[in-house]
C-alpha positions in Angstrom: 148.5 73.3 -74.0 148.6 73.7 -70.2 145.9 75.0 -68.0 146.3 77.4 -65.4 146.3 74.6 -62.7 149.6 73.3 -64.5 151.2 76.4 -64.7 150.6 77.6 -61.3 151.9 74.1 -59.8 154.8 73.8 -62.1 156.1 77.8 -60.8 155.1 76.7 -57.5 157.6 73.7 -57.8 160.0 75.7 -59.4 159.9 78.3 -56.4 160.1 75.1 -53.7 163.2 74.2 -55.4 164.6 77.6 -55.7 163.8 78.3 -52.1 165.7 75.0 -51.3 168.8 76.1 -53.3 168.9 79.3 -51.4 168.9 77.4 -48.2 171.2 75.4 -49.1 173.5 78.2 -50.5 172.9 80.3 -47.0 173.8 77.4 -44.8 177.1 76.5 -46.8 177.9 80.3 -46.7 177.0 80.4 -43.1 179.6 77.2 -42.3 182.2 79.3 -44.5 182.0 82.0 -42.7 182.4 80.1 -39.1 185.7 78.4 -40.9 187.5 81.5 -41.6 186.5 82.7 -38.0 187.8 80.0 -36.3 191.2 80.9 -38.4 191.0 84.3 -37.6 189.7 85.1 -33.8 189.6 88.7 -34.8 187.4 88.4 -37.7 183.6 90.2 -36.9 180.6 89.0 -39.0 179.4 92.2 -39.4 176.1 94.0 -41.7 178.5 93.4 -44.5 177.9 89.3 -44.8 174.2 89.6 -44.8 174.6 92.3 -47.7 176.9 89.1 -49.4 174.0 86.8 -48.3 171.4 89.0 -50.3 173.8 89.1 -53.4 173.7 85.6 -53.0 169.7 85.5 -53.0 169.7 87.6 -56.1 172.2 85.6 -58.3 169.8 82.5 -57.2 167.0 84.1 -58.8 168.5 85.1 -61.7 169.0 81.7 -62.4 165.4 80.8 -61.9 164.4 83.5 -65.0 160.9 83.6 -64.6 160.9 86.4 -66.6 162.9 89.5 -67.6 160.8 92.1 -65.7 160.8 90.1 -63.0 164.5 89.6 -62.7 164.6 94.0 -62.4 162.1 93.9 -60.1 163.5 91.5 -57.5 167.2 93.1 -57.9 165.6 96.9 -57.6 163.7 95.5 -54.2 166.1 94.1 -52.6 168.8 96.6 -53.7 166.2 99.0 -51.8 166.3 97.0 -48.8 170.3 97.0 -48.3 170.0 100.7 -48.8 167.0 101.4 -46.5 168.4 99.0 -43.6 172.3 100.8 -43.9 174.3 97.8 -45.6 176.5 99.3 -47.9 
């Protein structure tokens, strides 16, 4: 059986990684989006790629599956946040 120390270092691991997947995910989303401006001059990044930058975030963290309530919770948040700061 684990103790709590194990526990708590083994989620924190798990979070470093996930936080370094979703770095990883942002800057090779970032360099797509620079490649298909540099194709199309009249392309604007607009409100509308940080909204697919967030969906991004949340399909990350599904993966993680800490646990089912959790999974709602984080998806209900930051659903809130696109709505609150006008990115839909």
């Amino acid at each position: 059986m684990m103790s709590v120390n194990d526990l708590l270092k083994q989620k924190y691991y798990q979070l470093q990684h996930l936080s370094c997947n979703i770095q990883q995910a942002y800057k090779k989303y970032i360099v797509n989006i620079q490649q298909i401006c540099l194709y199309n001059t009249n392309t604007i990044i607009t409100s509308m790629t940080i909204k697919n930058v967030i969906k991004l975030v949340i399909k990350l963290v599904m993966k993680l599956k800490v646990r089912r309530g959790y999974e709602f919770e984080v998806k209900q948040k930051v659903q809130g946040y696109i709505v609150q700061e006008g990115f839909q």
